[in-house]
C-alpha positions as CSV (number, residue, x, y, z in Angstrom):
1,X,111.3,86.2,137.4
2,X,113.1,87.9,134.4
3,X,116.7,87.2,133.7
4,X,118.5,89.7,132.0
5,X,121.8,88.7,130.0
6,X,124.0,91.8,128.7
7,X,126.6,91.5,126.5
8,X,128.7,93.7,123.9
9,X,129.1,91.3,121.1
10,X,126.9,88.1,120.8
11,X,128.5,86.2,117.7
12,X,128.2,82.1,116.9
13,X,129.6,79.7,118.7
14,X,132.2,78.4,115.6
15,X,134.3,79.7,112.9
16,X,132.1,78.0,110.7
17,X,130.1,81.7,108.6
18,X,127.0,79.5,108.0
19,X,126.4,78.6,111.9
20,X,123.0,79.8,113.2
21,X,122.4,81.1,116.7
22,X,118.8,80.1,117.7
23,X,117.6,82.0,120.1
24,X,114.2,81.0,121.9
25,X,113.9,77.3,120.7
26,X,110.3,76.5,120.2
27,X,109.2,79.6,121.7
28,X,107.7,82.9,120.4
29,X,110.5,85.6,119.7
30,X,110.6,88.8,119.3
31,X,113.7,90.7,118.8
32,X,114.0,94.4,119.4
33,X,117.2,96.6,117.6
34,X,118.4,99.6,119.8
35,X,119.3,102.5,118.6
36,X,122.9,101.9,117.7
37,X,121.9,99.1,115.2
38,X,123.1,100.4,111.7
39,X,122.1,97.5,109.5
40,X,119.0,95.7,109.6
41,X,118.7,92.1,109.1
42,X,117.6,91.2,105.0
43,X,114.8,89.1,107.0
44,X,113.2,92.4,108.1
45,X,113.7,94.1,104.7
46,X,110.8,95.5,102.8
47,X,112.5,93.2,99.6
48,X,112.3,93.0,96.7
49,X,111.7,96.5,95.9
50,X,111.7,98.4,92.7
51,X,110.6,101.6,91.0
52,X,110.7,101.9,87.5
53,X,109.7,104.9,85.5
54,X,109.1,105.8,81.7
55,X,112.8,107.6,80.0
56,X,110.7,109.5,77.0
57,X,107.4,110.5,76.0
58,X,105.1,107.9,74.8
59,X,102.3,108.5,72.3
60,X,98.9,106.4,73.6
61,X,96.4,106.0,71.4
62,X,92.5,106.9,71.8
63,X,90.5,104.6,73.1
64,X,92.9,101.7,73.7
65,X,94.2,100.8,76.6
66,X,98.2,100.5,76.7
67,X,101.1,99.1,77.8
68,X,103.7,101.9,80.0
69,X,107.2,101.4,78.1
70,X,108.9,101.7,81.8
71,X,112.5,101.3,80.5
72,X,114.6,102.3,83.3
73,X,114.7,101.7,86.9
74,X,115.5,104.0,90.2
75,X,115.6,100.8,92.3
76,X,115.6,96.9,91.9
77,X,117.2,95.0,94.9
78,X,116.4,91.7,93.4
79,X,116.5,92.1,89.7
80,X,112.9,92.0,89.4
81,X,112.5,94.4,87.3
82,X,112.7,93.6,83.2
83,X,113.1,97.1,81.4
84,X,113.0,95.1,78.0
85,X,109.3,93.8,78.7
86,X,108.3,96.7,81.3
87,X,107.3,94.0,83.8
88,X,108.0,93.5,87.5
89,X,108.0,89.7,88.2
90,X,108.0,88.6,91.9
91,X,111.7,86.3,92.2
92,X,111.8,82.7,94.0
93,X,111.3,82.6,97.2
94,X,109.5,86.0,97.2
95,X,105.7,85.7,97.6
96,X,104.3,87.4,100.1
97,X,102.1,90.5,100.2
98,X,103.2,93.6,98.1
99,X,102.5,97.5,98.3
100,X,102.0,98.7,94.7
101,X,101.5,101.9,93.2
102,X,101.5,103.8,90.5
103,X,101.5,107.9,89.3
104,X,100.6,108.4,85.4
105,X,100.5,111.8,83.5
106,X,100.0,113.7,80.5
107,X,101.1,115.7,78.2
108,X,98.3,116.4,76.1
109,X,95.1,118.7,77.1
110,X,92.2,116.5,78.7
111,X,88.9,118.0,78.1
112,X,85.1,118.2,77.6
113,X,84.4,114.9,79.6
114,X,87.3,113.0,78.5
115,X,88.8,110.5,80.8
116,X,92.1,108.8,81.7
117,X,92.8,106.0,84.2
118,X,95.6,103.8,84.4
119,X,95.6,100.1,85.4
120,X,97.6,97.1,86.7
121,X,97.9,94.0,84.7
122,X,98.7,90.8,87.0
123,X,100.0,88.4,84.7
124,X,98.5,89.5,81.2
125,X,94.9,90.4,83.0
126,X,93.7,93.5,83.4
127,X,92.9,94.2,87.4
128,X,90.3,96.1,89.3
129,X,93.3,98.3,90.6
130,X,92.0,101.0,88.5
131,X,92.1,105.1,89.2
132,X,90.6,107.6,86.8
133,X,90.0,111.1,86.3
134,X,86.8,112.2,84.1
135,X,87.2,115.9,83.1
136,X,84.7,118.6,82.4
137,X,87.1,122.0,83.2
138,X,86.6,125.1,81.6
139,X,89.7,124.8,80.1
140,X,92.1,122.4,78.7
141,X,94.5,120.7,81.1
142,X,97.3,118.2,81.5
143,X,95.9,115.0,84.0
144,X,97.3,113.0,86.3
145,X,96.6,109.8,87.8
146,X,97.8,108.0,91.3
147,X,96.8,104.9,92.7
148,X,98.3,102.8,95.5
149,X,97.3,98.5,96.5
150,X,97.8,96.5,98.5
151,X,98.3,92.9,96.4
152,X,98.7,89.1,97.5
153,X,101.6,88.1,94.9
154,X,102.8,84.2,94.4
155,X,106.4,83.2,92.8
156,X,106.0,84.3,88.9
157,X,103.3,86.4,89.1
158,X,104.0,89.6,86.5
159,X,102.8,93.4,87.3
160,X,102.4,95.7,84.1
161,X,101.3,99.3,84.1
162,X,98.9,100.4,81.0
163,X,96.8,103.2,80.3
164,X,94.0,104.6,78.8
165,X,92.5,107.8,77.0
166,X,89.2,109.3,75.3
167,X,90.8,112.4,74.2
168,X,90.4,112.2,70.8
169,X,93.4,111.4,69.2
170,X,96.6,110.1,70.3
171,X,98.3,111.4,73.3
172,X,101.8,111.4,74.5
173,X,102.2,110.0,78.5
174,X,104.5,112.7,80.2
175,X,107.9,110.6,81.3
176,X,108.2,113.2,84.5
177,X,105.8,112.0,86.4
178,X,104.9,108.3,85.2
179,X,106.5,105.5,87.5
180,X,105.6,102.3,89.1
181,X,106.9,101.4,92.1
182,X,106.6,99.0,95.1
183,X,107.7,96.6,97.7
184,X,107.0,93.4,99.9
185,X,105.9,94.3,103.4
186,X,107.4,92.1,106.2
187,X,104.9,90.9,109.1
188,X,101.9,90.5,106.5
């Protein structure tokens, strides 16, 4: 038999703001939000969350793989985000598993079998979270790169965004199209 409780408001059962309602006791849960429901509960957010992106061209040298100067930020719920050290560092309270990604681009001409990747540091270690081009066009042309992850972060852990180049000499990452970005996912 199902029972079926309807109400317009369901609030706690005191003045006190901390209360909690528990609804289900021991038992499995699940909660489903209708369609009038205009805020979503911070448990079910995709937080922290942050996307920070690259202000001015930055000159990379050849052959060495660098650090992105990602000084300024779209979006940082949790203040995760340092723009002074380029870093992302995952808050108390805040492990959990993470969607990452990443878009890099140039400004210089790639060419004759050159290459670029970028690549994700986790705290000060280069990672196999890697995505490259290798050229060979007829012609000379700017390069992008892209790469999305899925990442198991614990409290403290650091993401860093760096790059790398054989085109010759140095060249300059293009700020309109360099950004790293991501999010926790809830239910993983």
């Amino acid at each position: 038999m199902t029972s079926i409780l309807e109400v317009e408001q369901l609030d706690t059962l005191s003045s006190n703001a901390s209360s909690t309602l528990t609804i289900g006791g021991t038992n499995t849960t699940t909660i489903a939000f209708g369609p009038n429901v205009t805020t979503t509960p911070s448990s079910l957010a995709n937080t922290p969350a942050f996307k920070a992106r690259l202000t001015a061209s930055q000159s990379i040298p050849n052959a060495t793989l660098t650090k992105i100067n990602l000084n300024a930020e779209d979006i940082d719920t949790d203040n995760a985000f340092d723009i002074s050290n380029y870093k992302f560092t995952v808050p108390s309270g805040k492990d959990g598993v993470y969607l990452i990604g990443y878009s890099l681009a140039t400004d210089a001409v790639i060419d004759d079998t050159e290459r670029l990747f970028g690549r994700i540091y986790l705290n000060g270690a280069g990672q196999l979270y890697t995505t490259a081009n290798d050229w060979s066009p007829s012609a000379s042309n700017d390069m992008f790169v892209n790469l999305s992850v899925i990442m198991d972060l614990s409290v403290g852990d650091y993401l860093e965004l760096y790059m790398y180049h054989n085109e010759g000499g140095a060249i300059n990452c293009n700020p309109s199209y360099t950004r790293l970005w991501g999010y926790k996912l809830i239910g993983a």
